[in-house]
C-alpha positions in Angstrom: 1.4 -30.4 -14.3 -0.4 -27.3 -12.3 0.5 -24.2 -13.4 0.5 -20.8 -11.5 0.4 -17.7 -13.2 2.2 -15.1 -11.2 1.1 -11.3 -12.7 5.2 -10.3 -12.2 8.4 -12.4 -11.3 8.7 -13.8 -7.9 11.4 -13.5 -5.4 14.2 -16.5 -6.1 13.4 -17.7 -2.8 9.4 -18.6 -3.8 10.3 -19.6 -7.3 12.4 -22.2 -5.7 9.4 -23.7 -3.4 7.2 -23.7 -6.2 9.0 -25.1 -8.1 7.9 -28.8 -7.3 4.0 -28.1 -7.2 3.4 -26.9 -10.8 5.1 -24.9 -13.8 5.4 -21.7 -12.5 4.7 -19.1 -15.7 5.5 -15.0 -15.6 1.9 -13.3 -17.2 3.7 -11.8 -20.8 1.2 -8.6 -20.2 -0.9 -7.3 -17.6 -4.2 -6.2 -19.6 -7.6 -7.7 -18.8 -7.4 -9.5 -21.9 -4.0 -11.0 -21.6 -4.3 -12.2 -18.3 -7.9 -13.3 -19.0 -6.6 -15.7 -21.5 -3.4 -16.9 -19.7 -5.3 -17.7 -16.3 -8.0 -20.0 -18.5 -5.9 -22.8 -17.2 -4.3 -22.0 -14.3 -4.7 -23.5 -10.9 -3.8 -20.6 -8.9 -3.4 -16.7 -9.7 -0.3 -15.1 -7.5 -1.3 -11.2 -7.5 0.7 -8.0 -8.0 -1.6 -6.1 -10.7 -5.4 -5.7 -10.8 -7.1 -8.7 -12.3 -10.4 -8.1 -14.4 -13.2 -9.8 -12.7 -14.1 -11.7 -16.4 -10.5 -13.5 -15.7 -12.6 -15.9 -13.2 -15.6 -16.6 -15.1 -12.9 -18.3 -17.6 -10.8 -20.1 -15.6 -12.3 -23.4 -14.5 -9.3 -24.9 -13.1 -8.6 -21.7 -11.3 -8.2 -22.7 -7.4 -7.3 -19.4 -5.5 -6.2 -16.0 -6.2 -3.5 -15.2 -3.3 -2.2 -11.5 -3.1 1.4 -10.9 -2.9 0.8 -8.5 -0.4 -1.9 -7.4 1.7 -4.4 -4.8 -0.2 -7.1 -7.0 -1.7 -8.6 -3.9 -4.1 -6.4 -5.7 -6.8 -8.5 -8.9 -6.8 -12.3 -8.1 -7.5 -13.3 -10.5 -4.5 -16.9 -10.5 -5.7 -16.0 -12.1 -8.8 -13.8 -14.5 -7.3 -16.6 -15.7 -4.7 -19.0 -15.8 -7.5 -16.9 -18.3 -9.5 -15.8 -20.7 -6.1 -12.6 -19.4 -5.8 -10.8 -19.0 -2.5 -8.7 -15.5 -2.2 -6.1 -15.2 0.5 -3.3 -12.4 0.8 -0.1 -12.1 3.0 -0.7 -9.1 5.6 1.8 -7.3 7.4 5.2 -9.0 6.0 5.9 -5.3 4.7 4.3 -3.1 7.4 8.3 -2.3 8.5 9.4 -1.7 4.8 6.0 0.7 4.4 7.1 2.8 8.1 10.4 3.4 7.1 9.7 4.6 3.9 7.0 7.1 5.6 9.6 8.3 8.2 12.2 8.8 5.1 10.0 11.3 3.6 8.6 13.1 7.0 12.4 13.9 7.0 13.2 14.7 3.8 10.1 17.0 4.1 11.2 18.7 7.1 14.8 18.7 5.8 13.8 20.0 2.5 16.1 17.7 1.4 14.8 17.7 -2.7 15.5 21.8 -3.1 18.0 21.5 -1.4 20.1 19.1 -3.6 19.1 20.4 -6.4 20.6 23.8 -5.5 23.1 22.9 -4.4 23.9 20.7 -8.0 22.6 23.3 -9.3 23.9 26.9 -8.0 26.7 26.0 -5.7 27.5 25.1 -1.8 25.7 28.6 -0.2 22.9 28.0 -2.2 21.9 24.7 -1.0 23.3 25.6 2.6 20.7 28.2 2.8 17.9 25.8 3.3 18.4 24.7 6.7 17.6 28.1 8.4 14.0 26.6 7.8 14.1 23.1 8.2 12.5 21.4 10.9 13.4 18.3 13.0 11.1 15.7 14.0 11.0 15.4 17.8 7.9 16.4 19.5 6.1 16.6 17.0 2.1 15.2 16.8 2.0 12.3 13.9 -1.6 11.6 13.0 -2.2 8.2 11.8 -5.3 7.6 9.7 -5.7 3.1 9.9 -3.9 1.2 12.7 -3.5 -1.9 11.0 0.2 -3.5 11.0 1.8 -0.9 9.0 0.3 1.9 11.4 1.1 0.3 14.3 5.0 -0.1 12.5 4.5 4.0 11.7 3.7 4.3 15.2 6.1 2.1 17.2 9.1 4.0 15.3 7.6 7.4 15.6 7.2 7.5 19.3 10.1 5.0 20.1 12.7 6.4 17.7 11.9 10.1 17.3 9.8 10.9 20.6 6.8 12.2 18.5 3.4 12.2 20.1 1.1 9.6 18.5 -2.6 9.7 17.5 -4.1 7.7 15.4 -8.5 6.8 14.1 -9.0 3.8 13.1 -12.5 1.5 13.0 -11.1 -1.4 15.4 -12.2 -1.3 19.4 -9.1 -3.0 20.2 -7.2 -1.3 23.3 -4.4 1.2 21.6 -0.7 0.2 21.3 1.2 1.8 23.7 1.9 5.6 23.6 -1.2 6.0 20.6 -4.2 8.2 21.4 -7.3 7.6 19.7 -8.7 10.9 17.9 -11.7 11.1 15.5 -10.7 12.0 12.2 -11.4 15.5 12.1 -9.6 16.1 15.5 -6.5 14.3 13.8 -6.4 16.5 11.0 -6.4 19.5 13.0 -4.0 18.3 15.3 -1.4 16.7 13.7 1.8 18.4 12.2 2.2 14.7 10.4 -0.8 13.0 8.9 -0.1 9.5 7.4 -2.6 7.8 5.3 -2.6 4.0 6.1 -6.0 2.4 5.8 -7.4 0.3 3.4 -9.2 1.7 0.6 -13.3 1.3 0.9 -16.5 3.1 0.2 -16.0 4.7 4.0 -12.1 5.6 2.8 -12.5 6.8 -0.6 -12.5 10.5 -0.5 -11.7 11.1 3.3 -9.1 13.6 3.2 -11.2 15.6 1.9 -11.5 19.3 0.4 -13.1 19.9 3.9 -10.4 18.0 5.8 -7.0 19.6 3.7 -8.6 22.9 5.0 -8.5 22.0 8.5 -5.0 21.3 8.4 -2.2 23.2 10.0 -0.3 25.9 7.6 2.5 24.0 7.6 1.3 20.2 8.2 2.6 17.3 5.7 0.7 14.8 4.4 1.7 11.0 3.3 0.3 8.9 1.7 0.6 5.0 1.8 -2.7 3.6 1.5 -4.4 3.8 -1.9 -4.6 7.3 -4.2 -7.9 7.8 -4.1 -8.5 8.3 0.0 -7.6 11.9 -1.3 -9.3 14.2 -3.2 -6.9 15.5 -5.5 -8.0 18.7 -6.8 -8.3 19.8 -3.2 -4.2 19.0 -2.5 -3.2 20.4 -5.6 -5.1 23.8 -4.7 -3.8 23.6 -1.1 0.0 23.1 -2.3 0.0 26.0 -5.1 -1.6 27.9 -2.4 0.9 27.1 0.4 -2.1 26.1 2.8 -0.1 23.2 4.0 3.7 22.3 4.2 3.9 19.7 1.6 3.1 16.0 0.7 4.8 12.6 -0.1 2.7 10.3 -2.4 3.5 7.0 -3.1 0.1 5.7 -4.3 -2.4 7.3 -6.5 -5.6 7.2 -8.2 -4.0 7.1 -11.7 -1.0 4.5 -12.0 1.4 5.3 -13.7 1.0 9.2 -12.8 1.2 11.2 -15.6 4.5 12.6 -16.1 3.0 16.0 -16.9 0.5 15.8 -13.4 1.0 18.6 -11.1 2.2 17.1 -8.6 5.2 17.3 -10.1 6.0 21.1 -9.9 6.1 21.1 -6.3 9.3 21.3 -4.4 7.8 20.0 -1.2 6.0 17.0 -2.9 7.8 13.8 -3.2 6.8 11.4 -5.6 7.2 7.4 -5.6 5.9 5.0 -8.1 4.0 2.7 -5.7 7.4 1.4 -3.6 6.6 1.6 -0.2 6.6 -1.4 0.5 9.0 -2.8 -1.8 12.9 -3.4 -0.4 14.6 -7.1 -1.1 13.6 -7.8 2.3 9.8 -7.1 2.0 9.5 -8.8 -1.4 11.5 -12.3 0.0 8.7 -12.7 2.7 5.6 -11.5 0.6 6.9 -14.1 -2.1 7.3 -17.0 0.4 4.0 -15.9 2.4 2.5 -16.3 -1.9 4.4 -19.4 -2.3 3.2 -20.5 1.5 -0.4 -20.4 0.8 -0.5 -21.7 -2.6 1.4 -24.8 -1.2 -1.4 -25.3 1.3 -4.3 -24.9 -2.0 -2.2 -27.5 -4.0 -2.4 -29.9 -1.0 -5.8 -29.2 -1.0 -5.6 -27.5 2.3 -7.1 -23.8 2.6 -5.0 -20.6 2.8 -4.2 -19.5 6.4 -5.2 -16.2 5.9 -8.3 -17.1 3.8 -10.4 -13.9 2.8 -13.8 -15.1 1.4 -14.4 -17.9 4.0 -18.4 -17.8 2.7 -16.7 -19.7 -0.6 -15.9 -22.7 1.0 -18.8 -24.9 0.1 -18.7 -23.9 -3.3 -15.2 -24.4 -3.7 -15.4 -27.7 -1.8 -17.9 -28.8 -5.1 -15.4 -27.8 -7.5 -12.7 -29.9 -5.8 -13.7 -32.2 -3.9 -11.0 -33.5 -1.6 -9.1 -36.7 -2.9 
């Protein structure tokens, strides 16, 4: 029988399609080695932690690594290619879950909703009252969007629709804009923007790009959020800017360290809030990325190719290794 490694548990709703294609097994750890040794005879990889590119060199049987979700920085793609492997993902089944999570924080931001509650836990009724003499709200405000892929285009849609904020976004597609978006270069947007929300993929062009330059140019009291990948910002530059009260705060859901640290600095701040990388995760999100999974690693088993196939220049090489029946 096939088996399919999946790197966590899959939602009930793709465990039950699977369940006739192959023995669907749960990795029992997530190091290189581990998983290394479990795919070696696995026909397909379903991905929710980084897989070490020796995993493919060692797994002959191995038919296609599928993303459950739409970042591919998890699969080393190179590796995959290299050893005939097809890698597909799921894109955009989460881009709502991701937008509503970054309007959640804008407003907890502006509501200072995290010193707030704790004072008033903390030190009583008055105490936490007197916070909203300098909150802010939403509405006309400039949002800055930095990657108009589906989940900008979700940020932006609900901003401008749902909270009348002005929209500009930079992104490295031609394509027309969606209504009520303004294209802006990316120093413009930083300067702009009271909102700037970090939505692109990470790349060589990406890594880096909010810059100790960049946090500079930002308004005194501008937030940034983050939802892409942790290192699209330079750190040490944030952290200075925060203890300095440069800029109004942050919310960080991704960085370049997972787990953070419970001693990093970004936990002092008041105007920071942290997530552990859950964005995108709600019981809505994770039933379609687990049947969009399941989906595509129906279509390998039937010896079909993924629908949203990322290394089409694999395809003769993969066609050797399994030639159709």
């Amino acid at each position: 029988m096939r088996k399919i490694l999946s790197t966590h548990p899959l939602h009930p709703r793709a465990t039950s399609m699977l369940a006739g294609a192959g023995r669907l097994v749960v990795a029992s750890a997530l190091d290189a080695k581990r998983l290394a040794a479990e795919a070696k005879d696995a026909d397909i990889v379903i991905v929710r932690a980084p897989l070490p590119p020796e995993l493919f060199a060692g797994a002959s049987l191995l038919r296609a690594a599928i993303r459950h979700g739409a970042g591919l920085d998890m699969i080393p793609v190179e590796a995959a290619t290299a050893a005939g492997v097809l890698v597909a993902n799921v894109p955009a089944v989460n881009a709502r879950s991701v937008a509503e999570h970054v309007v959640f924080t804008a407003l907890a931001l502006l509501r200072r909703f995290r010193i707030m509650d704790r004072d008033l836990r903390a030190k009583g009724w008055l105490a936490g009252r007197e916070h909203a003499n300098s909150t802010s709200e939403l509405a006309g405000k400039t949002i800055g969007i930095v990657g108009l892929g589906a989940v900008g285009q979700a940020v932006g849609h609900i901003a401008a629709h749902g909270f009348d904020l002005k929209v500009v976004a930079t992104t490295r597609s031609l394509r027309p804009a969606p209504e009520r978006v303004g294209f802006l270069s990316i120093d413009a947007l930083v300067e702009q923007s009271d909102i700037i929300v970090l939505c692109c993929p990470l790349t060589e062009e990406t890594r880096g790009l909010i810059s100790r330059e960049r946090i500079a140019r930002m308004k005194p009291n501008a937030l940034l959020i983050n939802v892409s990948r942790g290192p699209v910002v330079d750190d040490e530059a944030l952290i200075e800017a925060l203890r300095k009260g440069r800029i109004g705060g942050a919310a960080l859901d991704v960085f370049a360290t997972q787990p953070l640290p419970p001693s990093h600095p970004y936990f002092s701040f008041d105007n920071v809030i942290i997530t552990p990388h859950m964005a995108g995760i709600t019981e809505e999100s994770m039933m379609r990325m687990g049947v969009g999974a399941a989906n595509e690693a129906l279509l390998v088993l039937a010896d079909k190719l993924p629908v949203n196939l990322r290394n089409p220049e694999v395809i003769e090489r993969y066609r050797r290794r399994f030639p159709a029946d």
